[in-house]
Structure formats: structure tokens, C-alpha cells
C-alpha positions in Angstrom: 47.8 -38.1 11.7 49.1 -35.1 10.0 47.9 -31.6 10.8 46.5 -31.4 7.6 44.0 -34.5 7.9 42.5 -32.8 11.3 39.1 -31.0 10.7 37.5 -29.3 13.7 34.4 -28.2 13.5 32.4 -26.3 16.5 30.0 -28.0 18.9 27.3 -26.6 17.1 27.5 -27.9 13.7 27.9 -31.3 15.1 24.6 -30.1 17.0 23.3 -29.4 13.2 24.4 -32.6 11.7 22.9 -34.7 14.8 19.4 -32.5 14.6 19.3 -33.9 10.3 19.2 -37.4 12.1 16.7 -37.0 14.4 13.6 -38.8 13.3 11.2 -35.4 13.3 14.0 -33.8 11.1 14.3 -36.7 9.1 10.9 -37.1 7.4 11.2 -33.1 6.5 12.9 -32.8 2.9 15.7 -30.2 2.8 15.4 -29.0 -1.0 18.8 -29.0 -2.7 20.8 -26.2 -3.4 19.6 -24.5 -6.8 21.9 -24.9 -9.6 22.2 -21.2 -10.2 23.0 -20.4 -6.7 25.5 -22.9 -6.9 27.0 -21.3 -10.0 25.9 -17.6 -8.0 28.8 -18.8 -5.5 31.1 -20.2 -7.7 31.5 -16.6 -9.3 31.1 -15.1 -5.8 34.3 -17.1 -4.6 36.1 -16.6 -7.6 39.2 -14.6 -7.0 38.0 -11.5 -9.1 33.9 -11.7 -9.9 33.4 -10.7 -13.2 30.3 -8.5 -14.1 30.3 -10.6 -17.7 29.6 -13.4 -15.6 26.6 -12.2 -13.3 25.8 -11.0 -17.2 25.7 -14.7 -18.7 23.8 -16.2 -15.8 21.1 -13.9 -15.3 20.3 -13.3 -18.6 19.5 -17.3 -18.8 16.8 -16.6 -16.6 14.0 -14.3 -18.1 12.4 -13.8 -14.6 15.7 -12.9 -13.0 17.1 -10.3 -15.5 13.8 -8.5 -15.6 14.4 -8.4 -11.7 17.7 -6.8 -11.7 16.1 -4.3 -14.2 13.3 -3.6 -12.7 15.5 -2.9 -9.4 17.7 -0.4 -11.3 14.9 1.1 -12.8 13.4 1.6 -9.2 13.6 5.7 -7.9 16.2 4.3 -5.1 18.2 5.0 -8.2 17.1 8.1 -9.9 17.6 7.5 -13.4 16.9 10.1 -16.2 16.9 7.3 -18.3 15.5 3.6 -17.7 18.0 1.0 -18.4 16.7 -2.2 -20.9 19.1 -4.8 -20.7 21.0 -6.9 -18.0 24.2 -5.7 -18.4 23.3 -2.0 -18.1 21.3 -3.2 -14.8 24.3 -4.7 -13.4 26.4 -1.1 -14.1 23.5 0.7 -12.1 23.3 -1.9 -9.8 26.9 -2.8 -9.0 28.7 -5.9 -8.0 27.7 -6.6 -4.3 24.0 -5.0 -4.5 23.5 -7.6 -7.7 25.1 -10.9 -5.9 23.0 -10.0 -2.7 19.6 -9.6 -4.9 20.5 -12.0 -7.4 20.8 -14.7 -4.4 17.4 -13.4 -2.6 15.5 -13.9 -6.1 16.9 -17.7 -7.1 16.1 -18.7 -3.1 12.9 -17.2 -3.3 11.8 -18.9 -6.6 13.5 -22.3 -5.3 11.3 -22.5 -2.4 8.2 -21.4 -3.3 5.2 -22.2 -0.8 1.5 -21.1 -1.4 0.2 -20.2 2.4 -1.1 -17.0 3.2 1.5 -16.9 6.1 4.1 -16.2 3.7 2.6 -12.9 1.6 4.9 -10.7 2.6 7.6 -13.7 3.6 10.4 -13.0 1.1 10.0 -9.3 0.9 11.0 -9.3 4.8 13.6 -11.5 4.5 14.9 -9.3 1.9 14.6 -6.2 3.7 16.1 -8.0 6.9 18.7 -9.1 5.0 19.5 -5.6 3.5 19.3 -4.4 7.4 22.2 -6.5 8.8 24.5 -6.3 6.0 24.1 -2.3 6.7 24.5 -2.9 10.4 27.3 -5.2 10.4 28.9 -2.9 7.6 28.5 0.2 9.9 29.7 -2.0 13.1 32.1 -4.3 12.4 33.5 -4.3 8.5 31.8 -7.4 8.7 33.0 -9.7 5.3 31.0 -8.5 2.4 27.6 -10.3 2.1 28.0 -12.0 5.5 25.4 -9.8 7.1 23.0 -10.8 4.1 23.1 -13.9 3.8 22.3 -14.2 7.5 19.0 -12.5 7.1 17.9 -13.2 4.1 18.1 -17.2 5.1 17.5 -16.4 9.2 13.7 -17.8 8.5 14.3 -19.6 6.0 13.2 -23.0 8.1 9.5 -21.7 7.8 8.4 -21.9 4.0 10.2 -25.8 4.5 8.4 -26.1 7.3 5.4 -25.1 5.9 5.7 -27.2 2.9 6.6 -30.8 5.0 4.7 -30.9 7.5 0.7 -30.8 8.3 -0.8 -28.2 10.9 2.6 -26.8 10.7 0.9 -23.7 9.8 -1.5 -23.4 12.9 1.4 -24.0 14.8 2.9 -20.5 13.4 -0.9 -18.8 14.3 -0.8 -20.4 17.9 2.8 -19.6 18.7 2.0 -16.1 17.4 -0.2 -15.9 19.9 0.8 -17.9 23.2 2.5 -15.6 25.8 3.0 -18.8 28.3 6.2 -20.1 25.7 8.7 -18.9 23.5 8.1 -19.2 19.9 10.2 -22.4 19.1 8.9 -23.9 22.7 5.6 -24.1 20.9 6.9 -25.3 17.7 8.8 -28.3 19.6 5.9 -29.2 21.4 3.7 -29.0 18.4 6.4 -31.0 16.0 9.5 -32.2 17.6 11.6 -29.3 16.0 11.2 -25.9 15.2 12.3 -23.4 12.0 16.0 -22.5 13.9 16.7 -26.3 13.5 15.5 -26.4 9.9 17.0 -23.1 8.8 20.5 -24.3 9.8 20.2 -27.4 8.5 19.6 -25.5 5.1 22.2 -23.3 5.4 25.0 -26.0 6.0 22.9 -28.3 2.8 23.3 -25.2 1.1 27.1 -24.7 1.9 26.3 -20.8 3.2 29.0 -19.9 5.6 29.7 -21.9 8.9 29.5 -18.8 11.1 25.6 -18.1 9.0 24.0 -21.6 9.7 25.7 -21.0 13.7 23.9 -18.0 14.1 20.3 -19.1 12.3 20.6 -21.8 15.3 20.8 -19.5 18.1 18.8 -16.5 16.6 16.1 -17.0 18.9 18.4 -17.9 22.1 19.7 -14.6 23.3 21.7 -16.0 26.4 24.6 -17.1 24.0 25.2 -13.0 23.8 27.2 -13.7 26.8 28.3 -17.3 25.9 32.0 -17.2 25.0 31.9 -20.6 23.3 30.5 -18.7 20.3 32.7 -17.1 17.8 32.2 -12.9 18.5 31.0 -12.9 14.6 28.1 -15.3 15.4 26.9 -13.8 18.4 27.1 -10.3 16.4 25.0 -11.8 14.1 22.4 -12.8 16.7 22.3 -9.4 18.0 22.2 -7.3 15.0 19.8 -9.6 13.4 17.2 -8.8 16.4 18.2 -4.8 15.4 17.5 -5.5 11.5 13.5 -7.2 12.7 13.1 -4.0 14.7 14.2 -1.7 11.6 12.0 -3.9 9.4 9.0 -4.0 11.5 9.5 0.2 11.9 9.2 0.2 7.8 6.4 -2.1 7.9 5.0 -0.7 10.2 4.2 -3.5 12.6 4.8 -2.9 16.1 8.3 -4.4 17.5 8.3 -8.5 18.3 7.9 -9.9 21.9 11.7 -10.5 21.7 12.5 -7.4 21.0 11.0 -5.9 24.0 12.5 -9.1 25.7 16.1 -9.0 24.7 15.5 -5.5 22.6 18.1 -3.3 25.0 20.4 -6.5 25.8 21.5 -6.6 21.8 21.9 -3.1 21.6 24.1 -3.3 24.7 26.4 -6.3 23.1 26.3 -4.1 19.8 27.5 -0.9 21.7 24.5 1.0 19.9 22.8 3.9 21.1 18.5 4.6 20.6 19.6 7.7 18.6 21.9 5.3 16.6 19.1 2.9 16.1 16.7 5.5 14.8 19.4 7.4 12.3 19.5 3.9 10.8 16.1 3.7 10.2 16.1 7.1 7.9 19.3 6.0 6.1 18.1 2.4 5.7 14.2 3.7 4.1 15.5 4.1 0.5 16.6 0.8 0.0 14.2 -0.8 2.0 10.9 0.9 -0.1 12.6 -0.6 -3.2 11.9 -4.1 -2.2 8.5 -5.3 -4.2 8.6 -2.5 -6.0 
């Protein structure tokens, strides 16, 4: 066999292609990837990304060019003037802040759920995903958008979830409130699989980066910190994406989640990040994270 015809992949993702087989997974549709995010990425993995481009598609999509104009419009920017059409939205905008919100608003739209548990859903996800792109950024020079595409699509298991299966969302109310179990204990026991299983699986249907769809696997297992098996970038992911729901729960103003008091000081160990660190971000962060919704 050549060395060309050899494809490795990690444990892992053939842990994520065995879970799509398992028959609790299997009843559970996995929605397609949307045709404009596939057509989003195509541009995004272009060799140069043309504005004229972002231009075309959003502008076929009333909903999503009143987005990215609304978003420019919004005071993170400070405009004397408001801007009216798409392609003056993109200028304010630029490149990477309109892929990134471009992206959150087609896989919003694409999987749309009506449950009260998801109100405020997408506008966390957003901010979340804002948050580790900043992190990562700050930490690491992580590859543009990495950090955002793993939290905006970390929970992204939960509105399928919520759509496939029944009682699925007393499950989320009980696990919410058990102290006994983790989270996605209660979800196995409840269902055979929980939303880390199903958000991976998306990502890989979805063809989001490998190192992405690893780390929505293991973003509630906090011993792979320390597991060397894992690429660094995935378990930097895992860490900073625990940082990212403490900066978004500080915004909401929500006290901090059981895991962060858990596993909290533990990430910001692996991270090398300091309290003070931690807190500076939140005042640098509040800008763009006020802007979402708005």
C-alpha cells in the first residue's frame, strides 16, 4: 500500500463513527449540513476569501443580511452614521467577525427547536463562542475561527436532542438538578446517549474541523487535561471552553456551573491563567458580548 492510500485517524473519531451506530444514536436524525454553510466554507477555505463573496451569499438571504447589519449598526461599533446595505456591513464588520456570525446565524436558523429550554440557547452559544476564539487568540494563536467554531457548536447536541427524542427535555430539568451524577451520567441513564455524543457526531456530519468534533466529545470529561493521547489543541479546547461558560455565565449573570467549581482551577492551571487574567478578560470581552441579541 502506498503512503498515500494510508488514512489514520485518532481513536476518537472512530469512537464518533461507532457511537452513529449504536442503536440509541441511530433512531436520532442528524440534520444535514445547510447548503449555505456549505458554500460559508467553501469561501472560508478558499485560498484568499473574497468580501464580494460573503456579499453574494448573504444578500440571498433577507434574514441574514439584515443580521450583519443590524450587528454593524450595534454601539460595539460606534457609528456616526448607520450603514444600509450588506456590503457596507461587511466593511464595518470585517472578514473574520462576518464568517464567525454569518456561520452562528445559518446554524441557528438550521436547527431551530421551539422548547422553552432553549430561550436564551443560541445567544450563549454565541457569546461562548466569541469567548474561546478570544481566549485561544490571547493563549495560543490558535488558527483563526478554531476557537469559535468550538463554542458555538460545543452544545450543539441539545436542540437535536431536544427535537428526536421524548422526555428528552425533563432529562435536561433533572440533570440540572441531581447532585448524585454528572450531567451526561443522567442523560445516559435517561436515553442511552447524551448531547457530547450527539454534538460530535454533528460536527464530523457537518465536516467542522477534526480537532472541534474531538473536543465537543470530551468537553465534559476533564481527566483528558492530563491525557497525552489527545492532541494539546483539543485538550486546550476543553479547558478554555470551561473558561469561556464562566465568562459567559459572569455576563449573564448566572452563577458559575457545578464544573466549574469542580474542574474550575484545574483548567486554568492547564491554561497557565491567572484569577486576575480571568477577570481582565471579562471587561475586555463585555463589548462584544452585549452585542449579541441586540
Amino acid at each position: 500500500m502506498s503512503a498515500a492510500a494510508i488514512v489514520t485517524t485518532h481513536p476518537i473519531d472512530q469512537d464518533i463513527d461507532q457511537a452513529r451506530n449504536l442503536p440509541a444514536v441511530r433512531a436520532i436524525i442528524i440534520p444535514p449540513c445547510p447548503e449555505a454553510l456549505q458554500k460559508l466554507m467553501r469561501i472560508v477555505h478558499s485560498a484568499e476569501p473574497e468580501m464580494g463573496a460573503l456579499d453574494q451569499l448573504a444578500s440571498s438571504d433577507v434574514a441574514l443580511a439584515a443580521a450583519l447589519i443590524r450587528q454593524a449598526n450595534s454601539p460595539l461599533h460606534g457609528l456616526t452614521q448607520p450603514v444600509q446595505t450588506v456590503g457596507m456591513a461587511l466593511t464595518v464588520l470585517g472578514l473574520r467577525p462576518a464568517l464567525e456570525l454569518m456561520t452562528a446565524f445559518i446554524t441557528r436558523h438550521a436547527l431551530q427547536v421551539r422548547s422553552p429550554l432553549l430561550e436564551h440557547f443560541w445567544d450563549s452559544s454565541q457569546r461562548r463562542a466569541i469567548a474561546c476564539e478570544h481566549i485561544g487568540a490571547q493563549l495560543y494563536s490558535m488558527p483563526p475561527g478554531l476557537g469559535y467554531s468550538f463554542g458555538l457548536f460545543c452544545h450543539v447536541g441539545f436542540p437535536v436532542l431536544l427535537k428526536a427524542l421524548r422526555g428528552y427535555a425533563s432529562t435536561v430539568t433533572e440533570a440540572l438538578a441531581r447532585k448524585d451524577r454528572t450531567f451526561t451520567q443522567t442523560e445516559n441513564a435517561n436515553h442511552r446517549t447524551d448531547h457530547a455524543v450527539v454534538g460530535a457526531i454533528v460536527a464530523r456530519t457537518w465536516h467542522l474541523p477534526g480537532d472541534v468534533a474531538q473536543a465537543i466529545w470530551l468537553h465534559h470529561d476533564f481527566a483528558c487535561l492530563q491525557d497525552e493521547r489527545f492532541a494539546p489543541v483539543v485538550r486546550q479546547l476543553v479547558a478554555l471552553g470551561a473558561l469561556a461558560d464562566f465568562l459567559v455565565h459572569q455576563h449573564e449573570g448566572l452563577e458559575p456551573a457545578r464544573e466549574w467549581h469542580q474542574h474550575g482551577q484545574a483548567c486554568l492551571d492547564f491554561l497557565q491563567v491567572s484569577r486576575d487574567e480571568l477577570e481582565h478578560w471579562i471587561d475586555q470581552l463585555h463589548p462584544a458580548l452585549d452585542a449579541v441579541g441586540r
